[in-house]
DRENTORTOR-239944 format. One record per residue (C-alpha): x, y negated, z; residue in one letter; residue number from 0. Coordinates in Angstrom, 1 decimal, always signed. Layout:
N
+--------+--------+--------+--------+-------+
:      u :      v :      w : drennu : rolum :
+--------+--------+--------+--------+-------+
:      X :      Y :      Z :      a :   NUM :
...
+--------+--------+--------+--------+-------+
//
This chain:
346
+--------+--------+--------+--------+-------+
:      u :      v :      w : drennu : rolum :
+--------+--------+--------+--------+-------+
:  +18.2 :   -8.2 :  +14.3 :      x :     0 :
:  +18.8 :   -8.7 :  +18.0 :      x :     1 :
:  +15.6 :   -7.4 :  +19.8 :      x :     2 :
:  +14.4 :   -3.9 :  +20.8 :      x :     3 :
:  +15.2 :   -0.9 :  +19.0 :      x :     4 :
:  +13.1 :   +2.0 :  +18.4 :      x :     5 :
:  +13.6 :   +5.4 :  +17.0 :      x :     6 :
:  +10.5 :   +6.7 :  +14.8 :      x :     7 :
:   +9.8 :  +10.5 :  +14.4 :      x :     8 :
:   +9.1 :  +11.5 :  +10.7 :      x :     9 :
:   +7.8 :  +14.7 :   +9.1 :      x :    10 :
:  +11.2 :  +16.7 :   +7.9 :      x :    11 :
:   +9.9 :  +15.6 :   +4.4 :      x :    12 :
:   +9.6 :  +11.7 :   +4.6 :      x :    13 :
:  +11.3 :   +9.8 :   +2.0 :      x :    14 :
:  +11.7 :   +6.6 :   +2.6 :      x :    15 :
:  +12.2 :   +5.2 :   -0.4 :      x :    16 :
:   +9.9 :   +7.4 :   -2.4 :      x :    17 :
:   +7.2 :   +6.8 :   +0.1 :      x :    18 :
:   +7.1 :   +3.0 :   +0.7 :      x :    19 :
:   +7.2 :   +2.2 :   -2.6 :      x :    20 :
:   +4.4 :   +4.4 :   -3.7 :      x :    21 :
:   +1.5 :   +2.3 :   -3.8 :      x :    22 :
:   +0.8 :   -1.5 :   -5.0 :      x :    23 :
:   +0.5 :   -2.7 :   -1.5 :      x :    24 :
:   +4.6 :   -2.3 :   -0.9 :      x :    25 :
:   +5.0 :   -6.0 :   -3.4 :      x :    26 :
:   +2.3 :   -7.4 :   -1.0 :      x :    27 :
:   +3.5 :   -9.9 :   +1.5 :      x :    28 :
:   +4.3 :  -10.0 :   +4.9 :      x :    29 :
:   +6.0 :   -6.6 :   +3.1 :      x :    30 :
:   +9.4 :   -7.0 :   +1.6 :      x :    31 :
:  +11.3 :   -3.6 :   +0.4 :      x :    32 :
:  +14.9 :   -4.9 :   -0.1 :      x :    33 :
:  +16.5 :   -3.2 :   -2.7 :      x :    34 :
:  +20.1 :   -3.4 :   -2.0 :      x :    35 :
:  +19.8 :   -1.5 :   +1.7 :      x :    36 :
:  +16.9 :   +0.8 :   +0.4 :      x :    37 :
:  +15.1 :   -0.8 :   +3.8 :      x :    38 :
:  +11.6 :   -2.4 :   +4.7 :      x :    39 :
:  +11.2 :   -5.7 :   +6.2 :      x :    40 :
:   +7.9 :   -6.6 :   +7.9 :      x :    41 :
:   +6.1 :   -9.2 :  +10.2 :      x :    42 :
:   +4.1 :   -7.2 :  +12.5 :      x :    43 :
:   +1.8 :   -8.9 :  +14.8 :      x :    44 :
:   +2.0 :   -7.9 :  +18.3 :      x :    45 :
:   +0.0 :   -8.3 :  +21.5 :      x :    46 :
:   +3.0 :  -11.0 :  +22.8 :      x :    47 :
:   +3.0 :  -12.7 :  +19.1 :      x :    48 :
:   +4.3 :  -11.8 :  +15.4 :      x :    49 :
:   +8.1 :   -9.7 :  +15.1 :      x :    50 :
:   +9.8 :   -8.8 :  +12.3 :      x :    51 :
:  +11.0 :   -5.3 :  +12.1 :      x :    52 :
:  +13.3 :   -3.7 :   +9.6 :      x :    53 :
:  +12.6 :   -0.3 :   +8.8 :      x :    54 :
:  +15.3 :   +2.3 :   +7.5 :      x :    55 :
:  +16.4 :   +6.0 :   +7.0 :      x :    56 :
:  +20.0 :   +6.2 :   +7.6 :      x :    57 :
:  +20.6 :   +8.5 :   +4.5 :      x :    58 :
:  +19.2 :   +6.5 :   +2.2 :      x :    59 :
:  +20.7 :   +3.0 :   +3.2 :      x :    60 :
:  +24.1 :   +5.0 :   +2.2 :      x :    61 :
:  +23.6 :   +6.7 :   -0.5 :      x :    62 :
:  +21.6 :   +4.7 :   -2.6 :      x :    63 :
:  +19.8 :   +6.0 :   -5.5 :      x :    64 :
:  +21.3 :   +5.7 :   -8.9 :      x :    65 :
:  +19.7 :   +2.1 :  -11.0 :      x :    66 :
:  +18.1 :   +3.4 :  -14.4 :      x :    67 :
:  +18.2 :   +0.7 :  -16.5 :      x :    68 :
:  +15.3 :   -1.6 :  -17.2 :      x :    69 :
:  +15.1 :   -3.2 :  -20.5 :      x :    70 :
:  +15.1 :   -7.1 :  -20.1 :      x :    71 :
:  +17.3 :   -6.5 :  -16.8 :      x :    72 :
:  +20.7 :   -6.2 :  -15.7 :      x :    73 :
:  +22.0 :   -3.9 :  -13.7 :      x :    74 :
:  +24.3 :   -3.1 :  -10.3 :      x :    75 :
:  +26.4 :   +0.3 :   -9.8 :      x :    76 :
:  +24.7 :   +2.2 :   -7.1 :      x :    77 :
:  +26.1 :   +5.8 :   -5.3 :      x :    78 :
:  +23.8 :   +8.6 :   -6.6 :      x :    79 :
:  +20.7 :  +10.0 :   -5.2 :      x :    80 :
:  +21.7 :  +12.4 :   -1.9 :      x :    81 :
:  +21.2 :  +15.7 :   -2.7 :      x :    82 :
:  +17.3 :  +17.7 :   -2.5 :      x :    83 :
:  +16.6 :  +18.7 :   +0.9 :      x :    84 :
:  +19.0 :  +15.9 :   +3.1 :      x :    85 :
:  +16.2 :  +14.4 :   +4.5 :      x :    86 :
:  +16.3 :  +12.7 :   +8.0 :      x :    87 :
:  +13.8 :  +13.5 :  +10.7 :      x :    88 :
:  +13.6 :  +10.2 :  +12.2 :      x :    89 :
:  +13.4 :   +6.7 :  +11.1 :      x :    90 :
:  +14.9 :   +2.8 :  +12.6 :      x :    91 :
:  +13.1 :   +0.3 :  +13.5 :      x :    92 :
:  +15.1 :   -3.0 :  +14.6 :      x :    93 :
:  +12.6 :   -6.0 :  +16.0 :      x :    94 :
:  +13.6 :   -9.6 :  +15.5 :      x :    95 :
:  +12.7 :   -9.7 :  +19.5 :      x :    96 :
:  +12.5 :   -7.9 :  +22.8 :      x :    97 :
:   +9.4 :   -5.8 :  +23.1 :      x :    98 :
:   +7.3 :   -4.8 :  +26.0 :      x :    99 :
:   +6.9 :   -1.4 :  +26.3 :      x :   100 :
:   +2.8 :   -1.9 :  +25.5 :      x :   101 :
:   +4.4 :   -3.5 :  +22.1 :      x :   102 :
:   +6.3 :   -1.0 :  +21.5 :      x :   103 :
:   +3.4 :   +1.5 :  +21.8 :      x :   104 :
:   +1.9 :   -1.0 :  +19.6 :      x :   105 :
:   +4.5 :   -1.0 :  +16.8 :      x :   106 :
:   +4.9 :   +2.5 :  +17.1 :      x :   107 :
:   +1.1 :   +3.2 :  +15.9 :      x :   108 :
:   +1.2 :   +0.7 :  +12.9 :      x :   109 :
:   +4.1 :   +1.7 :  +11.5 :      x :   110 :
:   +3.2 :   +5.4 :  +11.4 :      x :   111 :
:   -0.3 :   +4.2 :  +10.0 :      x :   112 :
:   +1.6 :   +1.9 :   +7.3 :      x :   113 :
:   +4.2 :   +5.1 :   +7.0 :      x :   114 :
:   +1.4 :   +7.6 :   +6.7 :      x :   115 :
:   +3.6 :  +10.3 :   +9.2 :      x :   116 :
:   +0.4 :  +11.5 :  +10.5 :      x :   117 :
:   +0.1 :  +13.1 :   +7.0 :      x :   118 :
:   +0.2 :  +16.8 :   +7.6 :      x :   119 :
:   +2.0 :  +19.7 :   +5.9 :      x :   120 :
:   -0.5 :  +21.6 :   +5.0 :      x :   121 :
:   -2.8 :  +18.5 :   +3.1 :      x :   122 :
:   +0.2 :  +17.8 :   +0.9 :      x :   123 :
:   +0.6 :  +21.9 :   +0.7 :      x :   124 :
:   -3.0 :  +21.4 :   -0.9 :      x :   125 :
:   -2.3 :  +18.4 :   -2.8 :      x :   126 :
:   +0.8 :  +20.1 :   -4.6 :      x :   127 :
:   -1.0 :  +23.0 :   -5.1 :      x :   128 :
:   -3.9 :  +21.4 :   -7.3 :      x :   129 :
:   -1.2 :  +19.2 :   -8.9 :      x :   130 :
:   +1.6 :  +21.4 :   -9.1 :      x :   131 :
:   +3.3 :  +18.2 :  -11.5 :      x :   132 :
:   +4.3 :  +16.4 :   -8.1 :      x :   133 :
:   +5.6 :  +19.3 :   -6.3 :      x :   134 :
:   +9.1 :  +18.8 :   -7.0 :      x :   135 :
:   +9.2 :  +15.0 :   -6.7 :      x :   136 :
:   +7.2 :  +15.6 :   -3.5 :      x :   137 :
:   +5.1 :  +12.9 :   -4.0 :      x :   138 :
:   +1.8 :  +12.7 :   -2.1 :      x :   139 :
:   +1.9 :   +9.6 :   +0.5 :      x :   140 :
:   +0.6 :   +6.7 :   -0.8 :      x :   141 :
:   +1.9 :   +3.9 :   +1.3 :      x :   142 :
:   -0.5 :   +1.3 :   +3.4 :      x :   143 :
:   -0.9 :   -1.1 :   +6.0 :      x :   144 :
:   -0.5 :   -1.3 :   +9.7 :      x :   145 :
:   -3.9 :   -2.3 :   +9.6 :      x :   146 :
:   -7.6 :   -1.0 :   +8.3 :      x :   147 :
:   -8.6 :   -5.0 :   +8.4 :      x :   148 :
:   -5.5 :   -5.7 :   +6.6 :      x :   149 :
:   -6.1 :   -2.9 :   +3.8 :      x :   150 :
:   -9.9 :   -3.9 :   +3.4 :      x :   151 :
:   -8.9 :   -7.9 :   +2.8 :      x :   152 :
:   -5.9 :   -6.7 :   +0.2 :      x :   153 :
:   -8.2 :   -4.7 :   -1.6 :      x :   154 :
:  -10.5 :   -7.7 :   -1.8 :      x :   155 :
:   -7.8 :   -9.8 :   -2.8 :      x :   156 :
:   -7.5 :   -7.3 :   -6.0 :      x :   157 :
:  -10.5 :   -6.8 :   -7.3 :      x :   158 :
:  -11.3 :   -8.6 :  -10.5 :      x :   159 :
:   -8.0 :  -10.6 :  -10.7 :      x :   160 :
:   -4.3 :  -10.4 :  -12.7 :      x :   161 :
:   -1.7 :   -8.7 :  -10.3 :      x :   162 :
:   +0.1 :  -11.6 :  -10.2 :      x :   163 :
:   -2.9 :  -13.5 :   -8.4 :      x :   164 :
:   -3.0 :  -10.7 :   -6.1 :      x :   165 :
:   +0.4 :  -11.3 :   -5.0 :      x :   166 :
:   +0.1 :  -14.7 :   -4.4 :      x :   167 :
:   -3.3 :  -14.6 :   -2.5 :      x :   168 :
:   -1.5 :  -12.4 :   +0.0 :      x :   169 :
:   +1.6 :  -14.6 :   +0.7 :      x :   170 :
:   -0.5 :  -17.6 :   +0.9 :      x :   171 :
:   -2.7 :  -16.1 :   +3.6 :      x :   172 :
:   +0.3 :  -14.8 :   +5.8 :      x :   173 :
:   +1.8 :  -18.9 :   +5.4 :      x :   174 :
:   -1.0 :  -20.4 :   +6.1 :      x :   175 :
:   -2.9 :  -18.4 :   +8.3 :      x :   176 :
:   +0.3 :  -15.3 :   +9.9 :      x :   177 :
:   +1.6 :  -16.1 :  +12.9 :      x :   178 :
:   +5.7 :  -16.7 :  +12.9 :      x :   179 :
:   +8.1 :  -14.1 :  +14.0 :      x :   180 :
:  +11.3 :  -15.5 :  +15.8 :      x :   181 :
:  +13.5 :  -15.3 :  +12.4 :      x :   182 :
:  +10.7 :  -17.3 :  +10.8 :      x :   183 :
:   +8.3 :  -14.9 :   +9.0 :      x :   184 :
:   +4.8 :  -14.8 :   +8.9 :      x :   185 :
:   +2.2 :  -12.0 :   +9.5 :      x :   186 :
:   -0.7 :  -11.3 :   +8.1 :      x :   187 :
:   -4.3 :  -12.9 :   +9.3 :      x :   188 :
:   -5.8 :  -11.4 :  +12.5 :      x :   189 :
:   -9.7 :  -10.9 :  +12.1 :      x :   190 :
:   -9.9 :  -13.2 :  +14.9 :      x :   191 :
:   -7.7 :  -15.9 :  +12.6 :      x :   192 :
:   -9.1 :  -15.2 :   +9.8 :      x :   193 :
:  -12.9 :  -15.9 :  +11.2 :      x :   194 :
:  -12.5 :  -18.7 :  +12.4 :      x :   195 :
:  -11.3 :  -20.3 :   +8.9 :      x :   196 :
:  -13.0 :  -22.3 :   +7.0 :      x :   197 :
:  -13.9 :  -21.5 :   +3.4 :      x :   198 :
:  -12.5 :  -24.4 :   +2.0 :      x :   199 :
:   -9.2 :  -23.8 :   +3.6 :      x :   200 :
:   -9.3 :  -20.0 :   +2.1 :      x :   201 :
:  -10.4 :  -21.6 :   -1.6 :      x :   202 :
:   -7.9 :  -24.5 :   -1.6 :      x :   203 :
:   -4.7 :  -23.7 :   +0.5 :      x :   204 :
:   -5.1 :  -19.6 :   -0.2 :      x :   205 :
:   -6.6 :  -19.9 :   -3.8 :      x :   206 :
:   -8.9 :  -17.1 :   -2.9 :      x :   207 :
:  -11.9 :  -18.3 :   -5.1 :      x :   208 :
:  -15.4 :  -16.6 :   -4.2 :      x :   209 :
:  -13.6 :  -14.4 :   -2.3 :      x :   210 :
:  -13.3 :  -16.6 :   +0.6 :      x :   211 :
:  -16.8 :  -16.2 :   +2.6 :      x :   212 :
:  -17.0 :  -12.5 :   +2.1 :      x :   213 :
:  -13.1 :  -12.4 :   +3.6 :      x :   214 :
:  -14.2 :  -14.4 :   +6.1 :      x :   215 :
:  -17.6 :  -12.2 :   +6.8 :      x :   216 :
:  -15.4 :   -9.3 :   +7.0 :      x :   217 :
:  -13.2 :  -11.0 :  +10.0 :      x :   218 :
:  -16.2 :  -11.7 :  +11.7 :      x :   219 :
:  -17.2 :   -7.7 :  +11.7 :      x :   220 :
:  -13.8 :   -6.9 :  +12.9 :      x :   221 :
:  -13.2 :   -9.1 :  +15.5 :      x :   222 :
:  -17.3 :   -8.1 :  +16.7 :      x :   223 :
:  -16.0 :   -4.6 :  +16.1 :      x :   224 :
:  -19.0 :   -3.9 :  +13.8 :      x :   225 :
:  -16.7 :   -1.6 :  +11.9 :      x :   226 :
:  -16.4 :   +1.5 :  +13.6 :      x :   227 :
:  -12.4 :   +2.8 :  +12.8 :      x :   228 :
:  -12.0 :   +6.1 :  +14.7 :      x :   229 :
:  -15.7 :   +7.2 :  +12.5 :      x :   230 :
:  -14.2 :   +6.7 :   +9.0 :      x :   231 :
:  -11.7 :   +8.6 :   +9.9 :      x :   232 :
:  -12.9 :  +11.6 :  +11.7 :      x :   233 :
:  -12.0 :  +14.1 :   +9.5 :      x :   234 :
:  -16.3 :  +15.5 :  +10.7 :      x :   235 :
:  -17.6 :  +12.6 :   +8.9 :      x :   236 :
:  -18.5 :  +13.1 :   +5.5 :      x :   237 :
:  -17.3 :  +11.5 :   +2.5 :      x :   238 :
:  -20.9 :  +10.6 :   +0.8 :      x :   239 :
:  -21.3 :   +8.7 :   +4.3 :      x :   240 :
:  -18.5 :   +7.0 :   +4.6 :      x :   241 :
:  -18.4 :   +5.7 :   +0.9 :      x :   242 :
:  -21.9 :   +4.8 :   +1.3 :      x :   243 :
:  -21.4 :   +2.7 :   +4.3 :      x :   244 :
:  -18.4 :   +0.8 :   +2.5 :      x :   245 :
:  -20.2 :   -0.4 :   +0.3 :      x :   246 :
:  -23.0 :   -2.1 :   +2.4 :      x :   247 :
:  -20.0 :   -4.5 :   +3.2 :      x :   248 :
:  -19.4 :   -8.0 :   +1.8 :      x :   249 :
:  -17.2 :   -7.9 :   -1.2 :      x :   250 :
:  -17.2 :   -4.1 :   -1.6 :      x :   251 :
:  -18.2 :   -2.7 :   -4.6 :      x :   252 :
:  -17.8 :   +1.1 :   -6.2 :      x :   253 :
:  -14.1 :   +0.2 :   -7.1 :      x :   254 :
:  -13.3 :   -1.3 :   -3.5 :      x :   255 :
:  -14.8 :   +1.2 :   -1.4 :      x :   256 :
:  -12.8 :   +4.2 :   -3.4 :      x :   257 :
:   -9.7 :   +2.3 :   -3.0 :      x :   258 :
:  -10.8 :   +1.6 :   +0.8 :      x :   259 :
:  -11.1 :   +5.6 :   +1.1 :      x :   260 :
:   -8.1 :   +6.9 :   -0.1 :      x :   261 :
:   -6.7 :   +4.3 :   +2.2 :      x :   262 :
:   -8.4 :   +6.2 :   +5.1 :      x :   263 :
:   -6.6 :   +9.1 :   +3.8 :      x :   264 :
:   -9.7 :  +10.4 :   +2.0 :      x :   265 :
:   -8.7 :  +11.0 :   -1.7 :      x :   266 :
:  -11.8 :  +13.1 :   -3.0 :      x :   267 :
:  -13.4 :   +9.2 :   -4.6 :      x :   268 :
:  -11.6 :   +7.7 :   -7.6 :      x :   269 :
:  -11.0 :   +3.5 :   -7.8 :      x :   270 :
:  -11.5 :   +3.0 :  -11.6 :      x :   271 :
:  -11.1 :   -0.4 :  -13.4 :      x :   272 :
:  -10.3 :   -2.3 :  -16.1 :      x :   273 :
:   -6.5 :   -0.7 :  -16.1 :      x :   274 :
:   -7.9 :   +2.9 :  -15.4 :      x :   275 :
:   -9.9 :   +2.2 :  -18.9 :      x :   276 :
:   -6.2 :   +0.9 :  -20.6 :      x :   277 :
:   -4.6 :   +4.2 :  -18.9 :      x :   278 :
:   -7.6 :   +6.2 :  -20.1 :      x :   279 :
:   -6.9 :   +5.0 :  -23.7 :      x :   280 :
:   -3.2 :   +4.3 :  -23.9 :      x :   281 :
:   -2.1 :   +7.7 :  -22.2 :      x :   282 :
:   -5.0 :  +10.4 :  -22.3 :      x :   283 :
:   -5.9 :   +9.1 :  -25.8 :      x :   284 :
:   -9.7 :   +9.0 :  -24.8 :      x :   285 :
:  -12.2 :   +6.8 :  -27.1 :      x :   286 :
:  -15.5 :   +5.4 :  -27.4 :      x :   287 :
:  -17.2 :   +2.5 :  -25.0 :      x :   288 :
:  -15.4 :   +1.8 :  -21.3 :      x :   289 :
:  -18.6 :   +3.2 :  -20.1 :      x :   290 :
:  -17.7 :   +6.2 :  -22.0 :      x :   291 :
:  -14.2 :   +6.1 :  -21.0 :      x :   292 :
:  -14.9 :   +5.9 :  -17.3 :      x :   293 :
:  -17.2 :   +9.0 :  -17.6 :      x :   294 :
:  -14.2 :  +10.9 :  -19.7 :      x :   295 :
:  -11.7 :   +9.6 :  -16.6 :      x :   296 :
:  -14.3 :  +11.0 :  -13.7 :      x :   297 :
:  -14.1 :  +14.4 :  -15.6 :      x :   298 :
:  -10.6 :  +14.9 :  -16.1 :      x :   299 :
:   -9.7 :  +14.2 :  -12.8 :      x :   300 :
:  -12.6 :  +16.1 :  -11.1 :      x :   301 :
:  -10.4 :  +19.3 :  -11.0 :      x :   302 :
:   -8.7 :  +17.8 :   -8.4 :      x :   303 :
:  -11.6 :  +17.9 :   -6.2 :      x :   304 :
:  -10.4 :  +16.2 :   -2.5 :      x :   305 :
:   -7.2 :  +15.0 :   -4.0 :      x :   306 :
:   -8.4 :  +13.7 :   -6.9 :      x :   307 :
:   -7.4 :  +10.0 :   -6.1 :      x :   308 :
:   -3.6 :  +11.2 :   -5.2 :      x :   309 :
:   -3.7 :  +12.9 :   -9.3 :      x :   310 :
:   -5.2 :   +9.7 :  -10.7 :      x :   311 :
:   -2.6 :   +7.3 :   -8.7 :      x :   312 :
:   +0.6 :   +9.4 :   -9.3 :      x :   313 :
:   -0.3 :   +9.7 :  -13.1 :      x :   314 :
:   -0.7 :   +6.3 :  -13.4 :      x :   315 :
:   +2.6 :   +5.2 :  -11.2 :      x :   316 :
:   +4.7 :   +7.5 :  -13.4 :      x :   317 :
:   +3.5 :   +5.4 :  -16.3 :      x :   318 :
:   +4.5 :   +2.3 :  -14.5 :      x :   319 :
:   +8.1 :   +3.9 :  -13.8 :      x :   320 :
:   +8.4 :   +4.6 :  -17.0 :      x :   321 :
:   +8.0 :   +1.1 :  -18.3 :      x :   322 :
:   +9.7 :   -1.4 :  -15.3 :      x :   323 :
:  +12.4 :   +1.2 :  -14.1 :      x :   324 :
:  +12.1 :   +3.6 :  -10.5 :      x :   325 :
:   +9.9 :   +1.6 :   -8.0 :      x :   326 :
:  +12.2 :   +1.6 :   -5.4 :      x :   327 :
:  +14.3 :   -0.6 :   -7.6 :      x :   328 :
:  +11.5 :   -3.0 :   -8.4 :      x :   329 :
:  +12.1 :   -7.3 :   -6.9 :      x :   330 :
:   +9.1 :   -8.4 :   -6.0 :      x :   331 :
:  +10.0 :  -11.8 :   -7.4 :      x :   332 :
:  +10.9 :  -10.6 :  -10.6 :      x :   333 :
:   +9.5 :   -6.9 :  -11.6 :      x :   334 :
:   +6.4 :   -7.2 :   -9.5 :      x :   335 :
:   +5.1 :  -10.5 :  -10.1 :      x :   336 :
:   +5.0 :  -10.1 :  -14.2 :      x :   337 :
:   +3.6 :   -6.2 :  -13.9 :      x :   338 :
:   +0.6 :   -7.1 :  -15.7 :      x :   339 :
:   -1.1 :   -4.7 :  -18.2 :      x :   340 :
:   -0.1 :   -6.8 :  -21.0 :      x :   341 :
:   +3.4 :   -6.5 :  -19.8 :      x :   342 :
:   +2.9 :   -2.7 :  -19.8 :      x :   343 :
:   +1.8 :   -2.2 :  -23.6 :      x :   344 :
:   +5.4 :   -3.5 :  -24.4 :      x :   345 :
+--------+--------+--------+--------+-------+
//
């Protein structure tokens, strides 16, 4: 990485191991989290054209945290976990290119919206006092993208499909449809990209399936600027009204538009599915229809009133720790692509 270098403030707090690979979206392409350097790779798409920018903490790249073993996998010596309290206040950021300074500005915005820095103190103070169980591990980010378009198409791109399909939706879109950075990556669709192209292109070259007019639909109100960002996320609007008007768009259901909210940083809706029922029966040992499971699942976790997403989420990672290893340590060509429910019940 010859280009531009920037220095990123971060909360005293920030992780970033623990806080990239928190959430699904981390195996998604153009994200890569390489394992060995403990680092984030990522096409970001500028105002000048697409860069790819490396993202690290300097403790972390040199003390790596210890590799648990993984049944099924082998495994590399790594230096142990630095010690409680040794985190850095700032993160790197090496571009692929030189950056103007209104580029800069630019990456400097998505990566703290991808990073989630903006989350405050006090919210995780709240968080960890309502779910005192992720207090010491100091989990409570929940890892995004640079990008409320590109959140809203990923969570398309998961909804009633095998992980695995997910995956590959989202590095066929950035091939065929991401502009190239100058060490060849691609980045993810622009609205504007994305509305210009043709279903059939979506279906055949993306393997979308019916997703592919309601992604493109979804461009289109982007790039109009139909959707209005800075009022889903004002803190004054409420919840009900911002749920309600996620779902009047195409493609978004109940599930989606939950998933969509705690992407906005509101947590107080849960996203239940098909694996919430599996998590609902495997590990709270709940019974009866999926109708009655889903009710059981809305009551256990209402306790957790505006947080209840981040109690669901972290629940159900810990699970997923426990059966493919820390996430942090996960390839996504080899962990991520086979971390199917069927996979988990092993």
């Amino acid at each position: 990485m010859t280009g531009s270098r920037l220095t990123i403030p971060a909360p005293a707090d920030y992780d970033l191991p623990r806080d990239v690979c928190s959430y699904g979206y981390f195996l998604l392409a153009p994200n890569h989290w390489d394992v060995e350097t403990q680092s984030l790779f990522r096409v970001l798409d500028l105002e000048d054209g697409a860069t790819t920018v490396r993202i690290t903490q300097p403790d972390t790249m040199q003390q790596r945290p210890e590799r648990k073993r993984v049944p099924g996998t082998r495994t590399t010596n790594h230096q142990k976990k630095p010690p409680r309290g040794t985190h850095l206040k700032t993160l790197r950021a090496a571009f692929d290119r030189k950056l103007s300074r209104a580029e800069q500005q630019q990456a400097r915005a998505q990566i703290a919206r991808m990073l989630r820095l903006d989350e405050s103190a006090e919210n995780l103070r709240d968080f960890h006092k309502l779910d005192p169980r992720f207090k010491k591990s100091g989990r409570g980010r929940l890892f995004r993208s640079p990008s409320l378009f590109e959140d809203v198409v990923k969570t398309v791109t998961s909804c009633n499909v095998t992980w695995p399909s997910t995956v590959h939706m989202n590095t066929r879109l950035c091939e065929v449809l991401g502009r190239k950075s100058p060490t060849g990556g691609r980045a993810f669709p622009t609205p504007d990209r994305l509305a210009r192209t043709r279903p059939g292109t979506l279906r055949a070259r993306c393997r979308v399936g019916y997703r592919d007019q309601r992604m493109i639909d979804l461009a289109r109100l982007f790039r109009k600027g139909d959707i209005d960002e800075p009022w889903l996320t004002d803190p004054e609007t409420p919840d009900d009204d911002v749920f309600a008007f996620l779902k009047t768009l195409p493609g978004i259901g109940p599930y989606a538009a939950g998933n969509i909210m705690q992407l906005l940083g509101r947590y107080s809706r849960l996203a239940l599915d098909t694996e919430s029922i599996r998590h609902g029966r495997a590990l709270l040992g709940y019974t009866g229809s999926e109708r009655q499971i889903l009710k059981q699942l809305a009551a256990h976790y209402e306790p957790f009133g505006a947080h209840k997403f981040r109690s669901y989420w972290f629940e159900l990672w810990d699970f997923y720790e426990s059966k493919a290893g820390p996430s942090h340590l996960w390839q996504r060509e080899s962990t991520a692509k086979v971390f199917t429910a069927a996979l988990l019940k092993k």
